[in-house]
ZANU-736757 format. One record per residue: x, y, z of N, C-alpha, C in turn; residue in one letter. Coordinates in pm, whole numbers, plus 32768, in hexadecimal, padded with zeros to 4 digits. Example, Ala and Ser with C-alpha at 12.3 -4.5 7.8 and 13.67 -1.06 7.14 Angstrom:
BEGIN
85277DC7830C84CE7E3E830C85287EB6830Ca/85057F1F82C485577F9682CA850A80038313s/
//
This chain:
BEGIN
C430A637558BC483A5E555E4C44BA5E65671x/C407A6515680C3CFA6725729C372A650570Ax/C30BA63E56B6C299A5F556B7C2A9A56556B2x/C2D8A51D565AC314A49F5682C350A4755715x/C3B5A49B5749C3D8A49957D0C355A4745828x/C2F3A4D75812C292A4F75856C241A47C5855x/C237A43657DBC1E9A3D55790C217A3595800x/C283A37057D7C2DBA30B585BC2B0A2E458CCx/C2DCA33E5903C2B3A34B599CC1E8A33259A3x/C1A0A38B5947C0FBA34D5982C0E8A2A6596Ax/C146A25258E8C149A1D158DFC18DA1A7593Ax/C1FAA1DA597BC232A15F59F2C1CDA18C5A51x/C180A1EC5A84C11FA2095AFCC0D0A1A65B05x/C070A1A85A8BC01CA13D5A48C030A0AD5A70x/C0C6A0735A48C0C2A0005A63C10D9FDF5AF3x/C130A0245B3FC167A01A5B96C1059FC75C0Dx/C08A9FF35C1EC0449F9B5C6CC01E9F045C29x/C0199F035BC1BFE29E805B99C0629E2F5B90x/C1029E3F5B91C15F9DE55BAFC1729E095C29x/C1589E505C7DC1339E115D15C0EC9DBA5D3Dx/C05D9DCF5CE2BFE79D485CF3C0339CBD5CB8x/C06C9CE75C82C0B49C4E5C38C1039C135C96x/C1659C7D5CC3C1E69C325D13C18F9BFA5DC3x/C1549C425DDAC0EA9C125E60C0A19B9C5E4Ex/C0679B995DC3C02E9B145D97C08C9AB65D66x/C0F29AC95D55C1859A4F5D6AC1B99A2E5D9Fx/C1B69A7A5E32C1D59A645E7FC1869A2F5EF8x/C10C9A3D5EF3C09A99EA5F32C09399535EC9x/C0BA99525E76C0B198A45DF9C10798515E37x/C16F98CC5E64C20198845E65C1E2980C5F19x/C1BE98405F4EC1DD97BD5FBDC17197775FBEx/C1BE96F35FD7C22696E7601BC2CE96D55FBDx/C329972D5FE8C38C97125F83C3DD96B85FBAx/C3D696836041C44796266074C3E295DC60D2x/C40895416106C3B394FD6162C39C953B61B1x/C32594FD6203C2E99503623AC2BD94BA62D2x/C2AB94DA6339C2D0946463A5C236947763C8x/C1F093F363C4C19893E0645CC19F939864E3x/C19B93F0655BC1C893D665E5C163935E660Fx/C16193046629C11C92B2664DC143929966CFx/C0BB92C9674FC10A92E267D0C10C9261683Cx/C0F2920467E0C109915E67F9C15F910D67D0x/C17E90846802C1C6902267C4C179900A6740x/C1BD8F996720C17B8F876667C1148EF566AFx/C0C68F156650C0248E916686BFC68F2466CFx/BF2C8EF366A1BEED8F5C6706BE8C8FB066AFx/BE55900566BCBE01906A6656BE2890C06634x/BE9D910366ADBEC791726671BF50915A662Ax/BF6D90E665F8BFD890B365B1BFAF90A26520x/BF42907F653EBEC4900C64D4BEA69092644Ax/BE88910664B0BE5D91996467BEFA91D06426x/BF4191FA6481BFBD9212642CBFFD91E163B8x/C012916C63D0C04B91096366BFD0910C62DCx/BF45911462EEBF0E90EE6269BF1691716237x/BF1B92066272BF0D9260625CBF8A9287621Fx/BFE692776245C089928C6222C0AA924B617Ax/C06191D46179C06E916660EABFF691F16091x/BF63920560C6BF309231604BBF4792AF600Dx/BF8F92EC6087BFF193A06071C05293B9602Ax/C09C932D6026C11B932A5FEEC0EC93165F52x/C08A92D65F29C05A92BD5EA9C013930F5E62x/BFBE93815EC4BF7B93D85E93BFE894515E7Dx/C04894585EEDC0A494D95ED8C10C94EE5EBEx/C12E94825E55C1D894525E43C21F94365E8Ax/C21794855F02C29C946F5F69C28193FE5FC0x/C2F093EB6018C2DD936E609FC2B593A360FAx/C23F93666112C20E939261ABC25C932B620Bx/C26393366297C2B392C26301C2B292E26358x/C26292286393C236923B63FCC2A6922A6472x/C2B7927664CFC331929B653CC2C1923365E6x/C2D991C66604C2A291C4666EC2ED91D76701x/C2A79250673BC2D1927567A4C2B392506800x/C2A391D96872C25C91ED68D2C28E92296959x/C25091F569BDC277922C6A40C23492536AACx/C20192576B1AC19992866BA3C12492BF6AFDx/C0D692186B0EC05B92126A90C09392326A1Cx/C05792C869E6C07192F76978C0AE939869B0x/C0EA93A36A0DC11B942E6A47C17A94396A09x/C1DB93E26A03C2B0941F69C9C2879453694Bx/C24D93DD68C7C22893F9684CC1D0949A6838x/C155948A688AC1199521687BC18195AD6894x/C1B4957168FDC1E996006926C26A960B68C2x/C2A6959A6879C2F795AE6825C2CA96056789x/C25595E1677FC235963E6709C1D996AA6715x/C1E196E467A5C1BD977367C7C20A97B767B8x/C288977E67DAC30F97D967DCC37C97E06749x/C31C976366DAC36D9793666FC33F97FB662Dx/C39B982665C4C37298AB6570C3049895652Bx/C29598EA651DC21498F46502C221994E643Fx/C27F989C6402C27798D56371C217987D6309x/C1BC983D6367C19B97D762FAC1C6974762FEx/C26F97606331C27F96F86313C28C965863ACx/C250965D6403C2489641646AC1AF961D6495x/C17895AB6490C0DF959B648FC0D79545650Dx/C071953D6546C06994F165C2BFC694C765BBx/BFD2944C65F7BF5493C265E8BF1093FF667Bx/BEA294326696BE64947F671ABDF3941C6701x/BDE294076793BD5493B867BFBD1394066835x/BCAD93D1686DBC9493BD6903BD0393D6696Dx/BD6D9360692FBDD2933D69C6BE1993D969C6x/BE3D940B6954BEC1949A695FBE7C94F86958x/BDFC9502691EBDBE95686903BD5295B76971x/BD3A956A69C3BCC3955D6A3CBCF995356ABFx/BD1894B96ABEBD2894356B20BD95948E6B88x/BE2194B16B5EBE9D949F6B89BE7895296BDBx/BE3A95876BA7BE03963D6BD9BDE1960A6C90x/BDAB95B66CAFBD6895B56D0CBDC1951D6D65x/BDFB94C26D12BE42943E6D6BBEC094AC6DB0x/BEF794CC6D62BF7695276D95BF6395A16DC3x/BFB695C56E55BFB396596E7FC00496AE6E1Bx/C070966D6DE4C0E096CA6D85C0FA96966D01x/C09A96C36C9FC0B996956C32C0F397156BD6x/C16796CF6B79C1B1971A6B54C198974A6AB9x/C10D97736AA2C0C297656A47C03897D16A5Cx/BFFA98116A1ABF68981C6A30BF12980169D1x/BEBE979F699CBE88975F6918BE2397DC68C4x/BDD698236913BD9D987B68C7BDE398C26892x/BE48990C68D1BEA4999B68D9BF2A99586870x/BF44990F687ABFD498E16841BFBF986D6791x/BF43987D67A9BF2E982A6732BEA5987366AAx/BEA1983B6633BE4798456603BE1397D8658Ax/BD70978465B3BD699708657ABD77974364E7x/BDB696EC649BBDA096F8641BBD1B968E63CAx/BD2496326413BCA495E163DCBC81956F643Ex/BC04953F6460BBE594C564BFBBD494566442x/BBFB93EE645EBBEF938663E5BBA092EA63FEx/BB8E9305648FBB91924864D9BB29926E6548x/BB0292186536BAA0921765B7BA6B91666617x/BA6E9116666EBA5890A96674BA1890D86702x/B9BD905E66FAB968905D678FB994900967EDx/B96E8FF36858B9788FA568F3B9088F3368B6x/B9038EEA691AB8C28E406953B8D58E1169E7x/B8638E156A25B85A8DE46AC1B8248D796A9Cx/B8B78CF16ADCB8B58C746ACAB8938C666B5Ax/B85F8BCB6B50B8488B8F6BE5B8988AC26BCAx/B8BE8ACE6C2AB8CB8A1F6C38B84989D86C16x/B871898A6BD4B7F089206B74B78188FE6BDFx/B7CA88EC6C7EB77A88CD6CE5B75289266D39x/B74489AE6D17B7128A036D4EB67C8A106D93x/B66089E96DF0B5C889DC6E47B55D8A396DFFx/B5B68AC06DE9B5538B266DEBB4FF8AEB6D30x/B4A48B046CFFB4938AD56C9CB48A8B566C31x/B47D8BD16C8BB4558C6B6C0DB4AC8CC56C5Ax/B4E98D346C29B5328D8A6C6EB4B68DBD6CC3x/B4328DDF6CB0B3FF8E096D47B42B8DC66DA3x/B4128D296DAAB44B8CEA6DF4B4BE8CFC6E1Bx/B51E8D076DFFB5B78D1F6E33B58B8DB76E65x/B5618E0C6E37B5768E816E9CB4F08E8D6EE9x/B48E8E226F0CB4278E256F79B4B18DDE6FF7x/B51A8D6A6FC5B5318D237040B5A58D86706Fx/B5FE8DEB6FE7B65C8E507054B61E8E9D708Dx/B5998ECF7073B5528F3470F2B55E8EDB7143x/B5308E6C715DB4F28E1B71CCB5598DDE721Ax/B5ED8DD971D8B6488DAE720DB6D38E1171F0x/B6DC8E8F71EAB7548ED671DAB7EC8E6D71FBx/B82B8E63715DB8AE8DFA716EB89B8D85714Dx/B8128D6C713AB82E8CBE7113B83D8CAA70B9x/B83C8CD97043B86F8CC96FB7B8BC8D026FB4x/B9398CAE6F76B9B38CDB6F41B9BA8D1A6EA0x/BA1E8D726E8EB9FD8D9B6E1BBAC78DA86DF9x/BAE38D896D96BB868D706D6BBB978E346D34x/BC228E426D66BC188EB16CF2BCB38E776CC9x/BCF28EAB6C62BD6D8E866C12BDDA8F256C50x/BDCE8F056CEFBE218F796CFBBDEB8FED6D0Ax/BE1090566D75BDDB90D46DA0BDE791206D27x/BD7F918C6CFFBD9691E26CB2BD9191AF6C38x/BD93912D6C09BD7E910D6B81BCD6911E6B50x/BCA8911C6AEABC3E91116A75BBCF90BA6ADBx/BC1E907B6B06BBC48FE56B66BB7D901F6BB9x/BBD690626C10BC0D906E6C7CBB6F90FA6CA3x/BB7A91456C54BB2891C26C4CBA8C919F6BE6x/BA8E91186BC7BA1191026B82B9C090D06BE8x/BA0E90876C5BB9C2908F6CA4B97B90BF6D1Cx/B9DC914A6D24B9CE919E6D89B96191AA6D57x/B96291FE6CCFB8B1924A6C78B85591DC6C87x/B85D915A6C90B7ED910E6C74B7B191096D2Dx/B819910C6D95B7FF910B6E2EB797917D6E4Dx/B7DF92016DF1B7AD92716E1EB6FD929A6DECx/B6F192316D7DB68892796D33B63C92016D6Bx/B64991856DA8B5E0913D6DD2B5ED91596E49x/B62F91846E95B5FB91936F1AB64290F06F79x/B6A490C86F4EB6BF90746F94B75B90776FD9x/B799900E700AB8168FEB7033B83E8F557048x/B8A68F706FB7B8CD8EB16F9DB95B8E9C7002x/B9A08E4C7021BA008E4F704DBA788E226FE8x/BAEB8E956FF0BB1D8E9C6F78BBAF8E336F67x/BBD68DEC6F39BC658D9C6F0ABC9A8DE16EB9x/BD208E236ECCBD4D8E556E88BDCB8DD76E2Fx/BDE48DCF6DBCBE358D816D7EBE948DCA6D16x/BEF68D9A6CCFBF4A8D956C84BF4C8DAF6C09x/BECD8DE26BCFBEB48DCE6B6DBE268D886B25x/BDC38D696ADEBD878D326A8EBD748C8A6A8Cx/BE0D8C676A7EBDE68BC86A77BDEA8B6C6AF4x/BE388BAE6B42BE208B6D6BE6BDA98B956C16x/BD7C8BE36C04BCE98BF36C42BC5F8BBF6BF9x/BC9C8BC16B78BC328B1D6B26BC3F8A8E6B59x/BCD08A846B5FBCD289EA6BA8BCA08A006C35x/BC638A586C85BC3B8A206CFCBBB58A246D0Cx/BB798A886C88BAE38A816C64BACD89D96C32x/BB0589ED6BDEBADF894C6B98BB1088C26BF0x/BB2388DF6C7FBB4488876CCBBAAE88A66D14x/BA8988E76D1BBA42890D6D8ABA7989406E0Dx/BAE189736E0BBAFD89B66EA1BAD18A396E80x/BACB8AA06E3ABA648B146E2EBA068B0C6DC7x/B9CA8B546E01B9268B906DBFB9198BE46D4Dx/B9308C476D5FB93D8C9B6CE8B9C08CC96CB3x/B9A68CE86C31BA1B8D536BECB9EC8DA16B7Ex/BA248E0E6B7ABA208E776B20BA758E826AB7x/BA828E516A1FBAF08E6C69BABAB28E966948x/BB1D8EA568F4BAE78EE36856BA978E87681Cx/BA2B8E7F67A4B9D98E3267AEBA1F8DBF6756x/BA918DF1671DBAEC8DC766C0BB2C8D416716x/BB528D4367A1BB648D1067FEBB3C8CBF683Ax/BAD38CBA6842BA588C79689EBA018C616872x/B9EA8C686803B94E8C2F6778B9AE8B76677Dx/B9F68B4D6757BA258AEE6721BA4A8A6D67ABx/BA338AAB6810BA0E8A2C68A4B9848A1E68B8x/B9428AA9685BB8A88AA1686FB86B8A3A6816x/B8968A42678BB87089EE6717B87F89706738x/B8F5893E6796B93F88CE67ABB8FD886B681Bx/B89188AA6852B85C889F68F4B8A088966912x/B91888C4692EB96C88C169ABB95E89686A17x/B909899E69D4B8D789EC6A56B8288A4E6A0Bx/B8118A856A66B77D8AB16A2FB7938B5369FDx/B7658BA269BBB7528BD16981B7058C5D69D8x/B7138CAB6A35B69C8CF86A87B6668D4A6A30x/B6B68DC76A1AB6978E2669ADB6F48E606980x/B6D18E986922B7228EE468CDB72C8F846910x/B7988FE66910B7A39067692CB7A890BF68BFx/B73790CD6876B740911667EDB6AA912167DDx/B68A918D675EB60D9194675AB5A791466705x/B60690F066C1B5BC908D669AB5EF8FEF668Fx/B5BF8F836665B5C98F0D667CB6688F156637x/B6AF8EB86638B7488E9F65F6B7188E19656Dx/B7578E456515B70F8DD464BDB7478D5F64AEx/B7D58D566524B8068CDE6537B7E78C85658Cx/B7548CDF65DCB6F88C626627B6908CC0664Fx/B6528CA365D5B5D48D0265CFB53E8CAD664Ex/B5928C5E6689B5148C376707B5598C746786x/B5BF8CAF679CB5F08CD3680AB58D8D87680Ax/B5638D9B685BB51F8E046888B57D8E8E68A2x/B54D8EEE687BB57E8F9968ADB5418F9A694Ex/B5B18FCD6974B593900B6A0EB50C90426A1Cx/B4F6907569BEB45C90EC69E1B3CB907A69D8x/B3F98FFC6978B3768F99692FB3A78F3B69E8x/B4328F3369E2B40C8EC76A75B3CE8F176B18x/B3BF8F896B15B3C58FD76B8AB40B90546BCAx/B46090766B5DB4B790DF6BC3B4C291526B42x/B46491966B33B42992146ADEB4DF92766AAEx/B4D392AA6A60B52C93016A35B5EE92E56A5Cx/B5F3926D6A66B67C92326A80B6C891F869E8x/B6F0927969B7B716925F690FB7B092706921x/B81192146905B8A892316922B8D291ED68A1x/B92692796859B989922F67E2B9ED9283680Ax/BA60921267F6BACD926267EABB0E92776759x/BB5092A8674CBB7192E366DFBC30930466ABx/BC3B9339664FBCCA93286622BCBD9389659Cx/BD3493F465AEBD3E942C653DBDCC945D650Ax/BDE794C264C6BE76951264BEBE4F95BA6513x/BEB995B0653FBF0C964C6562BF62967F6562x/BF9996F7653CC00297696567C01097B465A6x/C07F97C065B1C0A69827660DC03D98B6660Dx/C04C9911665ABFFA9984661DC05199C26600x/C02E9A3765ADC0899A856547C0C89A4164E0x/C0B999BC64CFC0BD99776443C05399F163D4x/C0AE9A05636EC0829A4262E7C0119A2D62D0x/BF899A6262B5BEDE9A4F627ABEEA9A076200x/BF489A2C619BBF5E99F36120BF8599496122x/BFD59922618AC00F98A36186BF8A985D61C4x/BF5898946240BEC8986B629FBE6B984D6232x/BE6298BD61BEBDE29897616BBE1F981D60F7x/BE79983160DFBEAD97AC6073BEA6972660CCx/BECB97246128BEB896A36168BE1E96696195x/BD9C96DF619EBD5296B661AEBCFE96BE612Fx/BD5296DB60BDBCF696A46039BD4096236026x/BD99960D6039BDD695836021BDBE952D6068x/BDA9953A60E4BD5F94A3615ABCBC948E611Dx/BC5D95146104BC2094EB60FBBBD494876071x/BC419495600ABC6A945D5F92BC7393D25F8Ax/BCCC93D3600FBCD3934C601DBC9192FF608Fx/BC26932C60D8BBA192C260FABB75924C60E4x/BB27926B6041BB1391F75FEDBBB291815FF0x/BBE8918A5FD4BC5991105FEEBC6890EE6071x/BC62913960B0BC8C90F6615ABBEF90BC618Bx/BB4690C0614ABAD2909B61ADBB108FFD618Ex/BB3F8FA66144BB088F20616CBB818EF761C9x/BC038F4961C7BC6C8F156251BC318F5B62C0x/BC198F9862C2BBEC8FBB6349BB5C8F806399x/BB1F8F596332BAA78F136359BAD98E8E6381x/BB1A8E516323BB6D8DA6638CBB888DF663FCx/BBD48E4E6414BC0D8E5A64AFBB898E6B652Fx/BB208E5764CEBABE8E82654DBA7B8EDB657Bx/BAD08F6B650FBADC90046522BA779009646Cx/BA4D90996463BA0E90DD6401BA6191636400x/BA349152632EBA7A91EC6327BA3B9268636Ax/BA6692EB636CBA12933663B5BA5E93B56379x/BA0094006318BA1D94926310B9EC9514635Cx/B9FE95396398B9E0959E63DFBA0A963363A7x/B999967B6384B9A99702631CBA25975E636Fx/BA45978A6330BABE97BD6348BA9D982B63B7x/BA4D98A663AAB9D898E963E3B9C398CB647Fx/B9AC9827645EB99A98186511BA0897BA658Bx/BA7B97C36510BAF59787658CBAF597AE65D0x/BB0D9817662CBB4498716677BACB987166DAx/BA65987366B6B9F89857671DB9E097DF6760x/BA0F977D66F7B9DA96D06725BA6696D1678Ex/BAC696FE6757BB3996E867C5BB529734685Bx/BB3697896832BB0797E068BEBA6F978F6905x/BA37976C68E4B9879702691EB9CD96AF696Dx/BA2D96716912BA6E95F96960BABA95E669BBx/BB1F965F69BBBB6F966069F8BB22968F6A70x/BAD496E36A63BA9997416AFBBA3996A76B4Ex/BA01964A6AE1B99A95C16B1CBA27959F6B71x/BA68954C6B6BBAAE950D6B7FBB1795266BEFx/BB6D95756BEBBBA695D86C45BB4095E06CDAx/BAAE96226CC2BA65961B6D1EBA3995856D48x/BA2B95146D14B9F594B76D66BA6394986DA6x/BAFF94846D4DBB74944A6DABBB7C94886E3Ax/BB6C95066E2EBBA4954A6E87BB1A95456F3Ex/BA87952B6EC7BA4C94FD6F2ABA5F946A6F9Ax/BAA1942F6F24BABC93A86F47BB3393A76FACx/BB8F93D66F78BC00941D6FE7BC5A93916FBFx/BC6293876F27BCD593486F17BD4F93706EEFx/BDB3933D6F08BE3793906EE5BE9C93436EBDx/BEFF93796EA1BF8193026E53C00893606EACx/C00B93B66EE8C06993CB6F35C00B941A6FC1x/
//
């Protein structure tokens, strides 16, 4: 009877770790067990709307549950970010990080209620789209040397649109001022499409937009084409030139778009979500390619580095630039 007993107890010892391995591995299967929200720290229209929403449809199909997209906006993408810093870090709370929340806002604002390295962790980069320096169809200069031989020669005489302080625009062309060595005189506007209608009028000279943006007045002749800000040609106008082939060496700008959490979000939920985005790639390259944008996996290995690169680039030119939003 005491040997039996005994028998007992070394068989429950025995299995006692391996229905631990079970219930840990059921409980890592198990989420998501209830929806799921992604913070989208914009109105709806846009890229970082564009990423949420296709991402939310192929999650929900790969992982049973509803993913949903929540759009937050507010001062840019600040209310939305800082709203899902401060939710509970279970998984279930995902947020759409770019440039603008992730980099941009560190250095426009003295008090942000947020810190993007410290308060967050990427779970995957998914999007990537390049810039286009357009000119009015009647632009004198005929090659971007030209346009930046006549701003040496004339500091201010070319106008250059941005879509608003602190936006994507706005800072593409600080980097493009800073790395040629010039000074355009800047219009600040409203947005994207008022500052096309005054290009395509001819009252300014240049503009800076996504290429997604600004490829399609190029195709149209309704404005010219300068270069591209990426490291290679765009294949939606494979005669428009890279910054480095027209003159201005090592001027490579993509911005980008991915998911994040909170930090102290669970490793187990972090790693299921980044076997599942990256699962679903292949379905999202041909929507994301209409938008203008390419898929983009980035090894898991080197998030944390590419986001810290960026954030430290960026931060430092604004701050050289000495632009600000308060």
């Amino acid at each position: 009877m005491i040997r039996f007993r005994r028998s007992l107890a070394w068989i429950a010892a025995m299995l006692a770790p391996l229905a631990l391995g079970a219930a840990a591995a059921q409980a890592q299967g198990s989420y998501p067990d209830r929806p799921v929200k992604i913070i989208v720290p914009i109105g709806p229209g846009g890229s970082y709307d564009l990423v949420g929403r296709y991402l939310a449809d192929v999650l929900s199909k790969r992982m049973g549950q509803t993913f949903v997209v929540e759009n937050k906006p507010g001062a840019g993408t600040v209310v939305g970010t800082q709203a899902a810093a401060q939710s509970e870090p279970d998984g279930y709370t995902l947020l759409v990080g770019g440039l603008s929340n992730m980099a941009f806002n560190s250095a426009l604002y003295s008090k942000l209620g947020y810190q993007p390295l410290k308060d967050f962790v990427p779970v995957a980069l998914v999007y990537k789209f390049g810039y286009v320096m357009v000119g009015r169809k009647d632009l004198p200069q005929a090659s971007l040397k030209d346009i930046i031989a006549a701003a040496k020669a004339k500091p201010g005489s070319i106008t250059v649109a941005t879509a608003g302080v602190g936006t994507g625009q706005h800072l593409v062309a600080a980097a493009f001022m800073k790395a040629a060595g010039v000074k355009f005189l800047e219009v600040p506007y409203k947005g994207s499409p008022p500052a096309f209608t005054d290009l395509l009028a001819g009252r300014i000279d240049l503009f800076f937009d996504s290429i997604a943006a600004g490829l399609p007045y190029v195709r149209s002749g309704q404005a010219r084409g300068i270069a591209v800000l990426s490291s290679k040609r765009s294949p939606l106008a494979p005669d428009v030139p890279t910054m480095s082939e027209a003159g201005v060496p090592g001027l490579d700008v993509d911005s980008w778009l991915g998911i994040f959490v909170p930090a102290k979000t669970p490793p187990e939920a972090i790693a299921r979500l980044r076997k599942e985005i990256r699962a679903s790639l292949p379905d999202l390259k041909e929507r994301f390619e209409k938008s203008g944008g390419e898929v983009w996996d980035l090894p898991d290995d080197k998030l944390n580095a590419f986001v810290a690169s960026e954030y430290e680039t960026w931060t430092r030119l604004i701050r050289e630039a000495g632009i600000k939003l308060d």
